[in-house]
N, C-alpha and C positions, 0 to 999 in steps of 0.2 A: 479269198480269191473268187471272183466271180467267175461264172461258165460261161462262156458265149457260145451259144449255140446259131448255124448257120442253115438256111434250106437248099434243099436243091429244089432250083426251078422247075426240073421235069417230074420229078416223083412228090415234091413237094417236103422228103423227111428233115427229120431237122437232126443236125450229127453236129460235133464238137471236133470232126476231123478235119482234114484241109480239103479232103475228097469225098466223095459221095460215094456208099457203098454199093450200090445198086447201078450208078452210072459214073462212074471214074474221070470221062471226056466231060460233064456237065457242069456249068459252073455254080458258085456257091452263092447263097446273096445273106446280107443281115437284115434283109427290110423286109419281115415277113410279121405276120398278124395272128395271134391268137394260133392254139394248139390242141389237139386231140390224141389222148393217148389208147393207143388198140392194142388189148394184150391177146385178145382171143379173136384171131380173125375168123375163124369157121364162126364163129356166134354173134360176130359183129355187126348190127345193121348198118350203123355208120360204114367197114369198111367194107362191106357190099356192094351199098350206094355210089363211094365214091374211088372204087376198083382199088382200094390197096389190100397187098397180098402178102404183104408181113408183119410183125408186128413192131412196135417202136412208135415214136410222136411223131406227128407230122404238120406243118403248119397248115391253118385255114386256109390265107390266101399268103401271095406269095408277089412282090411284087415284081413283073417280069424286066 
């Protein structure tokens, strides 16, 4: 069985739920591109860069 994983537009993560953890009101999309995974954000310069503040995958771009 395959995983389909979805982003959310405004944090960008990608979950396999029907909601987004982070923002519940937000919607979900499948048309996102390429993934970065952060396990250690205190040490992450990636999610420094680009303000994520938990850890988990998040798509690159995302399309709105």
């Amino acid at each position: 069985m395959k995983l389909e994983l979805h982003a959310c537009k405004k944090c960008k993560l990608l979950t396999a739920e029907k909601n987004c953890p982070n923002h519940p009101d937000e919607k979900l999309t499948r048309e996102w591109y390429g993934f970065i995974f952060v396990q250690d954000v205190k040490e992450s310069v990636i999610a420094r860069e680009t303000g994520i503040t938990k850890e988990g995958k998040y798509a690159i771009k995302v399309r709105q």
